[in-house]
Backbone as a chain_set.jsonl record, in Angstrom:
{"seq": "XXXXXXXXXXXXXXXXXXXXXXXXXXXXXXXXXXXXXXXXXXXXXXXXXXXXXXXXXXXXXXXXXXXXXXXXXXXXXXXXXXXXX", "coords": {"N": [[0.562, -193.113, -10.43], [-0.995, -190.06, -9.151], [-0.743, -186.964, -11.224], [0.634, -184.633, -9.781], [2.333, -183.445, -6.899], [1.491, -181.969, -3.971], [3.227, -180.425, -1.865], [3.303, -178.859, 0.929], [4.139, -175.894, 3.73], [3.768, -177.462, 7.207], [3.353, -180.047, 7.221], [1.25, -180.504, 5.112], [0.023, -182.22, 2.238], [-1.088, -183.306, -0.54], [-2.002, -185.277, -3.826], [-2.79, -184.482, -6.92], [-4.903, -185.36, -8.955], [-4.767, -184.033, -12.695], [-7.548, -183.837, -15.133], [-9.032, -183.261, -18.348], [-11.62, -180.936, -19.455], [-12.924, -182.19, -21.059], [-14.067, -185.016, -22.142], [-11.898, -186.141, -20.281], [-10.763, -188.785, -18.698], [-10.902, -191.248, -15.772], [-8.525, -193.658, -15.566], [-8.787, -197.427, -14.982], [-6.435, -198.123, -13.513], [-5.76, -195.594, -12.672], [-7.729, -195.166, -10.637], [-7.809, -197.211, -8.924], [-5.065, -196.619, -7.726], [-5.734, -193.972, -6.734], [-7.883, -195.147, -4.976], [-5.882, -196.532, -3.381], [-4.357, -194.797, -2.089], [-5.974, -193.036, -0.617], [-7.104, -195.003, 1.143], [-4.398, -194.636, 3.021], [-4.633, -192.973, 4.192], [-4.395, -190.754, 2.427], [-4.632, -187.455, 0.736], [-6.494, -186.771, -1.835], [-7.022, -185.167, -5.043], [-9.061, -184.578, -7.64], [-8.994, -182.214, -10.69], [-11.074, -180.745, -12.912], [-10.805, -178.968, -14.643], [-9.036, -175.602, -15.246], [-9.581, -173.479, -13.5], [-10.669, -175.499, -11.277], [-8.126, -176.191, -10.253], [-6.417, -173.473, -10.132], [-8.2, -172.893, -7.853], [-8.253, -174.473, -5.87], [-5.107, -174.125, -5.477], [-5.113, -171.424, -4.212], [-6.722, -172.258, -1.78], [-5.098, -173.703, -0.471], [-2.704, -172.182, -0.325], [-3.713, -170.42, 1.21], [-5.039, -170.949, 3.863], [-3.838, -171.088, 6.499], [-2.297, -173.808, 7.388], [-4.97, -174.782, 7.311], [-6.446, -177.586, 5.352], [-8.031, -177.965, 1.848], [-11.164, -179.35, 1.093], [-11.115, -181.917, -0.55], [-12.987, -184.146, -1.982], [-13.667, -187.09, -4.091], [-15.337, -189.384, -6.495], [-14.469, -192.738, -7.335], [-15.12, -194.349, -8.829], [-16.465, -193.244, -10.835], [-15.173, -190.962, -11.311], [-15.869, -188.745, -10.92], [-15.76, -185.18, -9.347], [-15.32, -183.029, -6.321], [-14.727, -180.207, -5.263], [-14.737, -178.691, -2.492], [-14.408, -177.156, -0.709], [-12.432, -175.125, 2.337], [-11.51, -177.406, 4.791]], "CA": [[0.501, -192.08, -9.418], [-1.306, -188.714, -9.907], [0.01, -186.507, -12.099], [0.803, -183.92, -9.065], [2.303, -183.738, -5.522], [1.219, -180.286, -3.867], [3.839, -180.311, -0.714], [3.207, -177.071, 1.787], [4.712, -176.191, 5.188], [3.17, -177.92, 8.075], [2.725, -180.877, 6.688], [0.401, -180.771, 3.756], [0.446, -183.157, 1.159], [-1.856, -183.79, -1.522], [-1.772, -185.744, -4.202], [-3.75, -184.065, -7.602], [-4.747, -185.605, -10.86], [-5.687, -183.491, -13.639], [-7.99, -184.03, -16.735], [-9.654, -182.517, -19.326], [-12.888, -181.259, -18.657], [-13.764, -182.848, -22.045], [-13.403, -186.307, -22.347], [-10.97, -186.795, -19.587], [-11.802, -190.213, -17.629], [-10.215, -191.838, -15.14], [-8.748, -195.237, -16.042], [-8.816, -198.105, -14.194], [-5.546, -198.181, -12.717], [-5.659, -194.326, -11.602], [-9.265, -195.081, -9.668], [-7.7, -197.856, -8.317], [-4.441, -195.728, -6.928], [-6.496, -192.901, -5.353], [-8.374, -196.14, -3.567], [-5.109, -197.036, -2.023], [-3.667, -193.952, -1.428], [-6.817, -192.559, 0.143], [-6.777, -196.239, 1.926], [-2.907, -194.893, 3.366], [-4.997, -191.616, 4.717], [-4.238, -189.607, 1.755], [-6.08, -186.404, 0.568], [-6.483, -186.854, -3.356], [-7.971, -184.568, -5.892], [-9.226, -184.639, -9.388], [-9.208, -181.237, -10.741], [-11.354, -181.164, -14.373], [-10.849, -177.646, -14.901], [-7.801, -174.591, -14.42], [-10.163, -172.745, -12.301], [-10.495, -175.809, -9.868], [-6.446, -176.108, -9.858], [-6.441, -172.354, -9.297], [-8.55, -172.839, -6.244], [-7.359, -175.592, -5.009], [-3.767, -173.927, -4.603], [-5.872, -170.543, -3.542], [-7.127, -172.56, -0.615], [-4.098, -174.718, 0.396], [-2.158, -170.902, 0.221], [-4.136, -169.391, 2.366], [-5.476, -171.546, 5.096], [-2.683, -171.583, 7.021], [-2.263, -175.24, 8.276], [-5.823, -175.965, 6.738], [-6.414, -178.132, 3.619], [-8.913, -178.025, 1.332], [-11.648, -181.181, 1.496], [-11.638, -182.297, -2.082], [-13.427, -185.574, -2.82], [-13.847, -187.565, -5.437], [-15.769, -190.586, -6.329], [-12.996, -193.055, -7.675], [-15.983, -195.118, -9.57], [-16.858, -192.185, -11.939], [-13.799, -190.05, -11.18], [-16.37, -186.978, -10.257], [-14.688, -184.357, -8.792], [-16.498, -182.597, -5.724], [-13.987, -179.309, -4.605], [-16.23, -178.636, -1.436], [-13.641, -175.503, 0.038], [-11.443, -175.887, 3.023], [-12.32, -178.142, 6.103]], "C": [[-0.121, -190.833, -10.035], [-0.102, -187.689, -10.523], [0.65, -185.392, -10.748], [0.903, -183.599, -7.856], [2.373, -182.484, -5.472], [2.048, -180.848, -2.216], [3.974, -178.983, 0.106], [3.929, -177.048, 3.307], [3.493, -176.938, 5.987], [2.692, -179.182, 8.025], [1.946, -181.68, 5.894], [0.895, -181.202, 2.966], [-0.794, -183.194, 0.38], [-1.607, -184.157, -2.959], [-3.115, -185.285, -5.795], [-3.461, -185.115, -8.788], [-5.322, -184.834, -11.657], [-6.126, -183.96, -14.908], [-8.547, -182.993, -17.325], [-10.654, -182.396, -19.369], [-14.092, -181.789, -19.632], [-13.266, -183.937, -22.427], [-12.095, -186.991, -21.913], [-11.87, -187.938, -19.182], [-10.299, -190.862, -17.106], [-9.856, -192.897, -15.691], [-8.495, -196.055, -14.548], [-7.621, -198.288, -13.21], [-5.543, -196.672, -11.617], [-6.716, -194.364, -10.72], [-8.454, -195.975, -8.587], [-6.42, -197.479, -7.062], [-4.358, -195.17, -6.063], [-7.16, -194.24, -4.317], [-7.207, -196.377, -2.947], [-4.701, -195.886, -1.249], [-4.403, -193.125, -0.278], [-7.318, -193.708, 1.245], [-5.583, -196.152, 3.421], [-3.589, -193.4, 4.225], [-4.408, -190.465, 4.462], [-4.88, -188.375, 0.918], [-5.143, -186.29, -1.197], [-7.739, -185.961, -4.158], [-7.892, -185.018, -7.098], [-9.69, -183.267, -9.973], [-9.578, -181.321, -12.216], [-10.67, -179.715, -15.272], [-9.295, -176.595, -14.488], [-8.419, -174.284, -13.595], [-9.888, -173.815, -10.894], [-9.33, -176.028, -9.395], [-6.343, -175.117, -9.215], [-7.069, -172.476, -7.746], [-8.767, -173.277, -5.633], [-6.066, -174.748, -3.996], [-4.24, -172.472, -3.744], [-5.591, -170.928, -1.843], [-5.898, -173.255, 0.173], [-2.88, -173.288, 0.429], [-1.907, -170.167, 1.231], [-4.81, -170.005, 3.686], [-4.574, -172.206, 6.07], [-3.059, -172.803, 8.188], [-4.018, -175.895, 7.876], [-6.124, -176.622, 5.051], [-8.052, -178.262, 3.317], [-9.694, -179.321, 1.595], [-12.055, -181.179, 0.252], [-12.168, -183.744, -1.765], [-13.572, -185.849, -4.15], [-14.304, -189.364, -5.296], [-14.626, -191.415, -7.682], [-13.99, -194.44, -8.638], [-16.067, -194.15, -10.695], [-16.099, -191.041, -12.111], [-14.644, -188.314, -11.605], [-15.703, -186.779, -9.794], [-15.568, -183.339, -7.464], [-15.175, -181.308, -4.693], [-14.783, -178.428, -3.569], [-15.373, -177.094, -0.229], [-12.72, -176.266, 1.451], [-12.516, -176.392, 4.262], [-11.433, -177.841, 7.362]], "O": [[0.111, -190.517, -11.202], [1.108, -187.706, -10.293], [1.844, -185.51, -11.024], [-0.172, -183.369, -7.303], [2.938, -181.764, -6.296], [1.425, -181.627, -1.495], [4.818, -178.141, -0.201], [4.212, -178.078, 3.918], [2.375, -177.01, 5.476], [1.704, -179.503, 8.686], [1.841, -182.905, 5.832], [2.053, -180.914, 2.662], [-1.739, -183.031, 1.152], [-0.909, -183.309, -3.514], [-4.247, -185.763, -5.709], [-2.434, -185.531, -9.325], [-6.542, -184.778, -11.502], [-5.339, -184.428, -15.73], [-8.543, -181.868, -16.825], [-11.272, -183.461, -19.357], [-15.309, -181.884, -19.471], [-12.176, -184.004, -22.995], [-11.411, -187.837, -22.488], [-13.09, -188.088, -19.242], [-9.187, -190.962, -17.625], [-10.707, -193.383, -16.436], [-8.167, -195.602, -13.451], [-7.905, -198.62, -12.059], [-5.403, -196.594, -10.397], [-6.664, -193.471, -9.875], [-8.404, -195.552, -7.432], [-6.531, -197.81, -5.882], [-3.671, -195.249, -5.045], [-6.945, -194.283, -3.105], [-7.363, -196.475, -1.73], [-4.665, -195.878, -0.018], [-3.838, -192.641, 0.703], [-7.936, -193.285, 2.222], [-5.579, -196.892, 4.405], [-2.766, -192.808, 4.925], [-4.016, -189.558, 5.195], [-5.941, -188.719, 0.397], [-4.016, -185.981, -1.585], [-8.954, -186.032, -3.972], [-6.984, -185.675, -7.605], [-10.887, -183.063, -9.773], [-8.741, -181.84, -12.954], [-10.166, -179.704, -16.395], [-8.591, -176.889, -13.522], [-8.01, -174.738, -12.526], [-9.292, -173.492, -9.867], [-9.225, -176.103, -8.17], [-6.193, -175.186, -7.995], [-6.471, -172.19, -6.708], [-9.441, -172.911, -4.671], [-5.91, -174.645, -2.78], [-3.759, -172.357, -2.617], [-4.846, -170.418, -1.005], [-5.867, -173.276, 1.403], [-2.075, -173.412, 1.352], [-0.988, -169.621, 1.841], [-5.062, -169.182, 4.565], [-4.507, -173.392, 6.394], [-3.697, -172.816, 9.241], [-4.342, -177.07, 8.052], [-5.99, -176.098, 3.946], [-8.979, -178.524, 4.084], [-9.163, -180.269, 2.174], [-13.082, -180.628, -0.144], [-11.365, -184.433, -1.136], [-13.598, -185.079, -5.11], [-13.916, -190.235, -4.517], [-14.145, -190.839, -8.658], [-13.366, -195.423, -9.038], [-15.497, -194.601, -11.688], [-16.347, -190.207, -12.982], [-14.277, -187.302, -12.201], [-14.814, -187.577, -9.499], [-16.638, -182.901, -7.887], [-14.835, -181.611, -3.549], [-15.438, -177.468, -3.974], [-15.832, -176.4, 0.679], [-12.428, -177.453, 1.595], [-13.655, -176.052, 4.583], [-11.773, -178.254, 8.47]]}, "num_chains": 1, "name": "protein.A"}
């Protein structure tokens, strides 16, 4: 499971993993995870960096009732923090 459940009023859930923005890598089981959980119509990040943690929780703070639209490709465990949707 990711390393991090972000639970907010209204319903928000997300589910973060963090690495290291040097020589983290996904392994095969955590790629395979986010595929189910994002399978179960769950919103999963991969944050490489503090900054994108910071503004991650920034955005899921302040958008009352909206969540950020993180992607991530779960082949190469890019990280794509694209702001809120």
């Amino acid at each position: 499971m990711p390393d991090r459940i972000v639970m907010l009023p209204g319903g928000v859930l997300v589910w973060v993993e963090t690495k290291k923005p040097k020589g983290g890598a996904l392994s095969a089981v955590q790629k395979h995870r986010h595929k189910q959980l994002r399978a179960l119509g769950q919103r999963v990040c991969v944050c490489w960096t503090a900054a994108q943690v910071d503004r991650l929780m920034d955005e899921l703070a302040g958008e009352s009732g909206r969540v950020c639209a993180c992607t991530g490709d779960t082949d190469t465990g890019a990280h794509t923090h694209t702001g809120a949707k």
